[in-house]
TIRO-2110 file (N, C-alpha, C; in Angstrom, 1 decimal):
// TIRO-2110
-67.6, -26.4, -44.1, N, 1, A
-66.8, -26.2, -45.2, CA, 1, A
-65.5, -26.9, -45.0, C, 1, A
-64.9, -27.8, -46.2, N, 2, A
-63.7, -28.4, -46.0, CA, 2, A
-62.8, -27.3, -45.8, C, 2, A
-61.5, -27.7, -44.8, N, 3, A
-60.7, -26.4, -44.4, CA, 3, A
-59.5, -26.5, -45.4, C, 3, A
-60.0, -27.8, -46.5, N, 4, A
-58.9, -27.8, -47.8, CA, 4, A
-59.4, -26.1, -48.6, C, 4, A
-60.5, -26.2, -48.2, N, 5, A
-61.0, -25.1, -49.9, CA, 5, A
-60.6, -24.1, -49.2, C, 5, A
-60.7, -23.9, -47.7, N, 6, A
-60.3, -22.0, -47.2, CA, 6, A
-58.5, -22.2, -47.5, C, 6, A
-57.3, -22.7, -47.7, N, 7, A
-56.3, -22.6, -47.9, CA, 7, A
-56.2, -22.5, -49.5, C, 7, A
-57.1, -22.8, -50.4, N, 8, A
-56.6, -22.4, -51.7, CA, 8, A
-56.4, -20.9, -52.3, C, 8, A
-55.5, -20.6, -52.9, N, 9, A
-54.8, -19.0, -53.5, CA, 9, A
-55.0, -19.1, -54.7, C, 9, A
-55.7, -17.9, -55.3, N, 10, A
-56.0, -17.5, -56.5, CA, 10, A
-54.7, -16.8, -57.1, C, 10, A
-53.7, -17.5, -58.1, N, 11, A
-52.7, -17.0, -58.6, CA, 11, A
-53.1, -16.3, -59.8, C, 11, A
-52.9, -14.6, -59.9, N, 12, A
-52.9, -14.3, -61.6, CA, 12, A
-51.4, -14.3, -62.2, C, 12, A
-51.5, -14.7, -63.4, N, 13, A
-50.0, -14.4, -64.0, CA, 13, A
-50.2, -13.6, -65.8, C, 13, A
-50.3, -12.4, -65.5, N, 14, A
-49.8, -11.9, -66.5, CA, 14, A
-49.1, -12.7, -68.2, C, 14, A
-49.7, -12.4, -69.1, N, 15, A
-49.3, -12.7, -70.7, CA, 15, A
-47.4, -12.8, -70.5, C, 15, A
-46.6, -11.2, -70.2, N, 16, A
-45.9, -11.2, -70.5, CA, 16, A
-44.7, -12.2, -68.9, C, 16, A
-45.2, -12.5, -67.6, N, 17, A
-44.8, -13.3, -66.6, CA, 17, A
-45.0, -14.2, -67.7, C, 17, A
-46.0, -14.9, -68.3, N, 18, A
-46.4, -16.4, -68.8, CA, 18, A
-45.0, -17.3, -69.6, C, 18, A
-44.6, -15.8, -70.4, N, 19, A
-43.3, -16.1, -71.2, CA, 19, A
-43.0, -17.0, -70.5, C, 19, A
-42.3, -15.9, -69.7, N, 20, A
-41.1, -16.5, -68.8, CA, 20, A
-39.8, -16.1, -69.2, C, 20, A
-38.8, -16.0, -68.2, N, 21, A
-37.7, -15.0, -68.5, CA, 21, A
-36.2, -16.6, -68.7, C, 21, A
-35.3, -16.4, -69.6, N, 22, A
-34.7, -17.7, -69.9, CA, 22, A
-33.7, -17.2, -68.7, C, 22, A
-32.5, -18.1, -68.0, N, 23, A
-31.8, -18.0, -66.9, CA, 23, A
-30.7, -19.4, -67.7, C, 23, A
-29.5, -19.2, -67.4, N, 24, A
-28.4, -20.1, -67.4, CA, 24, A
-27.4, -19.9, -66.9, C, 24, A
-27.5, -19.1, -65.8, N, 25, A
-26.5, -19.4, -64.3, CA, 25, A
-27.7, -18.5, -63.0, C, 25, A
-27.5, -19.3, -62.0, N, 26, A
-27.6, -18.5, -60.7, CA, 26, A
-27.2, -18.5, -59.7, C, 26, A
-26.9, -17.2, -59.1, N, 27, A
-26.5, -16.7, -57.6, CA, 27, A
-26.8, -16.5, -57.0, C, 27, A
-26.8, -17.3, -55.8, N, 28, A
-27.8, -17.2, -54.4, CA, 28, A
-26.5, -16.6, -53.3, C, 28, A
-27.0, -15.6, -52.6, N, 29, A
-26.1, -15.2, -51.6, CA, 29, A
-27.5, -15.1, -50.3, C, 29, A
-27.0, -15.0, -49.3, N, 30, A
-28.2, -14.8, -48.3, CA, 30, A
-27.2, -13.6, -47.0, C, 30, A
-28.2, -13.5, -46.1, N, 31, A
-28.1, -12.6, -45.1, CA, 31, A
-28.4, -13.4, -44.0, C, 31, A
-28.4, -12.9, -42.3, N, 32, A
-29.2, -13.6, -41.4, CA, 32, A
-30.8, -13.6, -41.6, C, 32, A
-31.5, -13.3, -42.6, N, 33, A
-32.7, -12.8, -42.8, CA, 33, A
-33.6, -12.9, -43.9, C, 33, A
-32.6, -12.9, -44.9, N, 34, A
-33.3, -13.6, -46.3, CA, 34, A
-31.8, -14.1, -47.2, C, 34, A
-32.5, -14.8, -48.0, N, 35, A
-31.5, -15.4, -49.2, CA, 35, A
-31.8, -14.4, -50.5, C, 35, A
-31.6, -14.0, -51.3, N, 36, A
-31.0, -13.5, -52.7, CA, 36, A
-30.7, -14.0, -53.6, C, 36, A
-31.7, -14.7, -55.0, N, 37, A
-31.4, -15.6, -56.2, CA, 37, A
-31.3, -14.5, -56.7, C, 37, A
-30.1, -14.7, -58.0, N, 38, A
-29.8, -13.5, -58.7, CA, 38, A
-29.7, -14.3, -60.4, C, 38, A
-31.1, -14.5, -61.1, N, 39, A
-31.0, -15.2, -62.2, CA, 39, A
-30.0, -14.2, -63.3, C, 39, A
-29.7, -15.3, -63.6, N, 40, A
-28.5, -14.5, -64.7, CA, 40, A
-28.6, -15.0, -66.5, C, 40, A
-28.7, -14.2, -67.6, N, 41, A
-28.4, -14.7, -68.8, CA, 41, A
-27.2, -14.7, -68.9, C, 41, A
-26.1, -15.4, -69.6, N, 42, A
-25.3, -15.3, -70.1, CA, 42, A
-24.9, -15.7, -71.7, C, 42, A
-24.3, -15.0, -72.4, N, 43, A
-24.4, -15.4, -74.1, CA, 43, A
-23.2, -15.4, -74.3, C, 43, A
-22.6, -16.6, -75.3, N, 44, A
-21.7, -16.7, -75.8, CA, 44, A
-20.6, -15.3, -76.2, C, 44, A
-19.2, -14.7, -76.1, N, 45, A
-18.7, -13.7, -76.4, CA, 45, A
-19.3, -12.7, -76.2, C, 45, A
-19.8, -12.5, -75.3, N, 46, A
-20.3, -11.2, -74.9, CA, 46, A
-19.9, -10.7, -73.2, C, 46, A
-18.8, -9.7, -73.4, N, 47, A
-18.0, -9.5, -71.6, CA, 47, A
-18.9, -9.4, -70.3, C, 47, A
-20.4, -9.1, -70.3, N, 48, A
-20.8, -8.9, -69.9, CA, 48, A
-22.4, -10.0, -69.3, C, 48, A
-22.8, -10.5, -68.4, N, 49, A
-23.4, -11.0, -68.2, CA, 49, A
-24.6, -10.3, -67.2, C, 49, A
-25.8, -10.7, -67.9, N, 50, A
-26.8, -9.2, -67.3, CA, 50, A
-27.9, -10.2, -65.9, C, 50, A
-28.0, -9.3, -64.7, N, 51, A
-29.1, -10.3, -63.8, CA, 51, A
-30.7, -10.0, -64.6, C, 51, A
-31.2, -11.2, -65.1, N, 52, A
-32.6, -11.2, -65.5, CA, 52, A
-33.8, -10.8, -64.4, C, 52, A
-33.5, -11.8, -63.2, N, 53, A
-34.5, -11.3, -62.4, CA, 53, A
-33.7, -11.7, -61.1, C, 53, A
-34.1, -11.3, -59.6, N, 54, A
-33.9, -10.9, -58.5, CA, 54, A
-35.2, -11.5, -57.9, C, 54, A
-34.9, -12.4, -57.2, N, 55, A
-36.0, -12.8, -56.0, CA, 55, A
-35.3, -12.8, -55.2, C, 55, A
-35.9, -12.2, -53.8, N, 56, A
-35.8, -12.3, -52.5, CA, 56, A
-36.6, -13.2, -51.5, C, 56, A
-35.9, -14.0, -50.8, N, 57, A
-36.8, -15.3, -50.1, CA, 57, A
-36.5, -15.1, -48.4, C, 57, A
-37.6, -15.4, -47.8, N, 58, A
-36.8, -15.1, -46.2, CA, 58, A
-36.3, -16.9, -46.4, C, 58, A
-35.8, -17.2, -45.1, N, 59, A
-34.8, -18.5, -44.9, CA, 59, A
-35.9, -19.6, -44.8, C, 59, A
-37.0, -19.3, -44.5, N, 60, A
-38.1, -20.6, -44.6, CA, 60, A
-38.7, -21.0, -46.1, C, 60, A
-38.6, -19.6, -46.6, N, 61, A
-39.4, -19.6, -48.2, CA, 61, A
-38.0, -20.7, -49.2, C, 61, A
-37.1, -20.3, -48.5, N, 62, A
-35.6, -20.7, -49.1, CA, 62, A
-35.8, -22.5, -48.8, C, 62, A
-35.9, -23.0, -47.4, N, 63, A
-35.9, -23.8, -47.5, CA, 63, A
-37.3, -24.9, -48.2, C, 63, A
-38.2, -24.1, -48.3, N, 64, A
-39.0, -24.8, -49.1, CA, 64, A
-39.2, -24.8, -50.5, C, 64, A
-38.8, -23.9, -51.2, N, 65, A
-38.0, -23.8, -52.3, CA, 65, A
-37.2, -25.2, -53.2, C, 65, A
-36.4, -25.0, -51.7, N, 66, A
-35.1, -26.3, -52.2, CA, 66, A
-35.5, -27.3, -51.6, C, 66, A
-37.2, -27.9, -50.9, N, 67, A
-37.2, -29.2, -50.8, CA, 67, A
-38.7, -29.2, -52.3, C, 67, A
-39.1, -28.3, -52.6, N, 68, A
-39.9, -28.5, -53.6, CA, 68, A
-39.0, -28.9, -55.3, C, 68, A
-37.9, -28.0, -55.1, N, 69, A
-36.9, -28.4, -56.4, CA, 69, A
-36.6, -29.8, -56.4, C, 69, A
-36.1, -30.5, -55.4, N, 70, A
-35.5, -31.4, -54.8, CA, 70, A
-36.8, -32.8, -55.2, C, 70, A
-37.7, -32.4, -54.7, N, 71, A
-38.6, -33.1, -55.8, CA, 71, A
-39.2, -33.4, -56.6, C, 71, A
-39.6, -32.1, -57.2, N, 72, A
-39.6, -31.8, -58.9, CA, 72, A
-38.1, -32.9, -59.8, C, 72, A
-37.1, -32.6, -59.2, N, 73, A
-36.0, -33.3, -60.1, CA, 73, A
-36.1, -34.5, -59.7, C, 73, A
-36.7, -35.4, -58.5, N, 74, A
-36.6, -36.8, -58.8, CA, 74, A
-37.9, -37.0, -59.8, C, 74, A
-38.8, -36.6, -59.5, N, 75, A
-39.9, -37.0, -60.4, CA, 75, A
-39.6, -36.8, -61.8, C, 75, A
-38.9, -35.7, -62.1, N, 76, A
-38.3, -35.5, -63.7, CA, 76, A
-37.7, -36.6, -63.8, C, 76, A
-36.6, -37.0, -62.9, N, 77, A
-35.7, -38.1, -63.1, CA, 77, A
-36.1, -39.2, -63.3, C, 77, A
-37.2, -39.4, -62.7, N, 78, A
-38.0, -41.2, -62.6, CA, 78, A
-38.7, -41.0, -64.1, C, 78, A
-38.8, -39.9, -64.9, N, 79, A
-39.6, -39.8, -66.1, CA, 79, A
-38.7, -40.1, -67.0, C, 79, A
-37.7, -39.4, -66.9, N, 80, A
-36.7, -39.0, -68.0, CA, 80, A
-35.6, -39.6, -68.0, C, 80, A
-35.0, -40.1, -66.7, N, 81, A
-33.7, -40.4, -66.6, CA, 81, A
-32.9, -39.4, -66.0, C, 81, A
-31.9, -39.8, -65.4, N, 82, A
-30.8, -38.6, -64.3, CA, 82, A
-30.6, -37.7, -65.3, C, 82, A
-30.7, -36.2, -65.2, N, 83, A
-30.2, -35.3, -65.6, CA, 83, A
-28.6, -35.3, -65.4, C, 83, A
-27.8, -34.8, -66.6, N, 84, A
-26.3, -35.2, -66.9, CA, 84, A
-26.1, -33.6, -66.2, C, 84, A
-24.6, -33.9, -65.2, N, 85, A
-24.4, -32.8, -64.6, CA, 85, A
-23.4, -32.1, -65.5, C, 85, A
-23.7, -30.7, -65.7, N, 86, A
-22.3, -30.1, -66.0, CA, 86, A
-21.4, -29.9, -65.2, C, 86, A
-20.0, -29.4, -65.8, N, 87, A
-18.8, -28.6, -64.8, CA, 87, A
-19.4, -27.4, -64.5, C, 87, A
-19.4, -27.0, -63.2, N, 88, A
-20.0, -26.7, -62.0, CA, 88, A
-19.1, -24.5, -62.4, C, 88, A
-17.9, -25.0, -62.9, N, 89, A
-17.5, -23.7, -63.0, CA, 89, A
-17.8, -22.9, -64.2, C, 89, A
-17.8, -21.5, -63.5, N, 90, A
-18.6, -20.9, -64.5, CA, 90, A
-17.3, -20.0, -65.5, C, 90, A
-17.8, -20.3, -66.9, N, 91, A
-16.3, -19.8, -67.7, CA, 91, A
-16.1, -18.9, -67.5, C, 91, A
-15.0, -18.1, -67.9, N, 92, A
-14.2, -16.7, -67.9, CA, 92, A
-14.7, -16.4, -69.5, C, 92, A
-14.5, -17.6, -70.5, N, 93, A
-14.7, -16.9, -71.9, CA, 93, A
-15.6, -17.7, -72.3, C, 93, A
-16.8, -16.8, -72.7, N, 94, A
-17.8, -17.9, -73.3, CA, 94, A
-18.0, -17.8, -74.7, C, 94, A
-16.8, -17.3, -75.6, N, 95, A
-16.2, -17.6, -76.7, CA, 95, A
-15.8, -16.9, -77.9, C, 95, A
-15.5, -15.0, -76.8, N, 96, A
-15.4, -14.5, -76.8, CA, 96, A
-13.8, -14.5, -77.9, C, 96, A
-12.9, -13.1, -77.8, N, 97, A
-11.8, -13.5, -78.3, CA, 97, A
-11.1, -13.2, -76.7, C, 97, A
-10.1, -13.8, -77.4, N, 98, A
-9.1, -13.8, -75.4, CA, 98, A
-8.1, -12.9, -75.5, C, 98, A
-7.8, -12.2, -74.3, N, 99, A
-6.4, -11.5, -74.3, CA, 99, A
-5.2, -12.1, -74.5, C, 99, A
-4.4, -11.3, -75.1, N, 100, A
-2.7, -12.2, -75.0, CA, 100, A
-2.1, -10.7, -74.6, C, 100, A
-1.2, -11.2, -73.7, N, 101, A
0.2, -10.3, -72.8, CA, 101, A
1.1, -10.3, -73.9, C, 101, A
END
């Protein structure tokens, strides 16, 4: 037997996983032991910004992760053209009304 076919994994994914959950900021913090992605929605004027989902990675899953992303975006890139970067900081008001003193 090829020792390709005993490494293949039967993924199920559920109707409502299939969606998929929308994300537009995330927070990775880690420990000596795992990393912590903390996907986040955030919506225009609203004070509050809610975590969508929570994955926990140990430091190897982490770094494979980020050499799989890492390639995923050149290959998007060689398709599409360089993704335009945003400013990096994340607002205080996302268009909310603002305090005045």
């Amino acid at each position: 037997m090829d020792p390709k076919q005993n490494n293949k994994i039967n993924i199920e994914l559920n109707e409502e996983q299939a969606e998929g959950i929308y994300s537009n900021l995330a927070v990775i913090t880690h420990s000596n032991t795992e990393f912590i992605v903390d996907f986040i929605k955030m919506m225009p004027g609203m004070p509050k910004a809610k975590v969508k989902s929570r994955i926990v990675l140990t430091p190897q899953h982490a770094k494979r992760l980020m050499k799989a992303l890492h390639e995923n975006i050149n290959k998007f890139e060689s398709m599409h053209g360089p993704i335009k970067e945003i400013d990096e900081r994340v607002p205080l008001n996302l268009g909310g009304p603002t305090a005045q003193a």
